[in-house]
N, C-alpha and C positions, 0 to 999 in steps of 0.2 A: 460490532460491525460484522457483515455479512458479505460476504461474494455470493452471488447468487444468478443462475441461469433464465434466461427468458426470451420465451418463443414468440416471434413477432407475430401479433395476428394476420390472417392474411396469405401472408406468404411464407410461414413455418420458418421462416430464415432464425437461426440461434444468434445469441447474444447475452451478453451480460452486464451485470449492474450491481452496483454495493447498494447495501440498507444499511442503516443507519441502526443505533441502538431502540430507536421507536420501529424498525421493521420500515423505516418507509427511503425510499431512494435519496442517495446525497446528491443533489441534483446537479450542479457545477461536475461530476465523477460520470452520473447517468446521460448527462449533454455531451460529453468529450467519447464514452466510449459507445453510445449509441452514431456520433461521426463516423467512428474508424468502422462500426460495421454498416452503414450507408456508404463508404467509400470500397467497401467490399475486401475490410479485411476476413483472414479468418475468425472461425470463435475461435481455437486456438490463443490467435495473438490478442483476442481483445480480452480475452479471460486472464493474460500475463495483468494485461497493463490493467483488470479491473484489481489482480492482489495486490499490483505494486500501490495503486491509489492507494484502496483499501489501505496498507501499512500506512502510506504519507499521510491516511487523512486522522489515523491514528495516533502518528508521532506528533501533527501539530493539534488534536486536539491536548495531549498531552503537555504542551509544551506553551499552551493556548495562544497560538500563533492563528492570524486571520489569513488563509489561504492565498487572497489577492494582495495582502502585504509579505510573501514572504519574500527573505533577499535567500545575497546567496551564501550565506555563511547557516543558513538555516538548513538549506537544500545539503550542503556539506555535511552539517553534524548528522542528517537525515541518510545522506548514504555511509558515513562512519557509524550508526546506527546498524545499519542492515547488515553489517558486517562481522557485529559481535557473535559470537558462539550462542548457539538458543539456551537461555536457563544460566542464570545466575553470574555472568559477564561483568566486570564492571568497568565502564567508561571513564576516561580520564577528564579535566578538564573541572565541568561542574557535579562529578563525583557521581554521577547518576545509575545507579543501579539497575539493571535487567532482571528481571525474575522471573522461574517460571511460571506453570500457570497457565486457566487456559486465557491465552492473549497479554495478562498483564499478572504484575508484580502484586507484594499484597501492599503499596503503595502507591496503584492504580499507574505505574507505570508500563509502558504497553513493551513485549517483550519479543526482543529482536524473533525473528523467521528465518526460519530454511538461510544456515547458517553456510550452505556450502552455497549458494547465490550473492551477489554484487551487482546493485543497480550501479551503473556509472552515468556519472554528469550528464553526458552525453543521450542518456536514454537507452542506448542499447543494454545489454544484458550477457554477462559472461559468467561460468563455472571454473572455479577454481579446479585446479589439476588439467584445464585442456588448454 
């Protein structure tokens, strides 16, 4: 999967969108962050939330979880996920291992990111140390 930039036609306005491993947009991901720049966020904020997707759409394909079914203990282990140290981590619970790599383990498990970030429940986003 891809984060990936994209200039509206027209009106040059920026924006972005995940691809998918076929290179083509995850569309439930491209429908929610093409919103937030119709409502006039920035690229900035819609480029956070296209890597946070990006990870989640990761974890659950990994986890082979169906997006519109997920509860919330999925959402949990998903931000106890983002929290592991990049490279070689391992989770407690159902023993899942983090590896490096680029993105995923050599067990196709996908590997936690930018280890000093924490999505929280809530959707906001905080940096350890501040």
């Amino acid at each position: 999967m891809l984060v990936h930039l994209v200039v509206i036609p027209g009106s040059g306005t920026l924006s972005w969108t995940v691809l998918g491993d076929d290179d083509v947009p995850v569309v439930p991901v491209d429908r929610f962050l093409a919103y937030l720049t119709d409502i006039g966020r920035s690229p900035n904020t819609v480029k956070a939330y296209a890597h946070d997707l990006k990870d989640y759409w990761d974890f659950i394909g990994w986890r082979d979880l169906d997006w519109r079914e997920a509860r919330i203990e999925d959402v949990g282990e998903f931000v106890a996920w983002l929290q592991l140290p990049p490279g070689g981590a391992v989770r407690g619970g159902r023993g899942a291992a983090v590896g490096g790599g680029a993105g995923h383990g050599g067990d196709r498990q996908p590997q936690a990111r930018r280890g000093e970030r924490v999505l929280c429940a809530s959707g906001a986003q905080r940096r350890r140390g501040r």
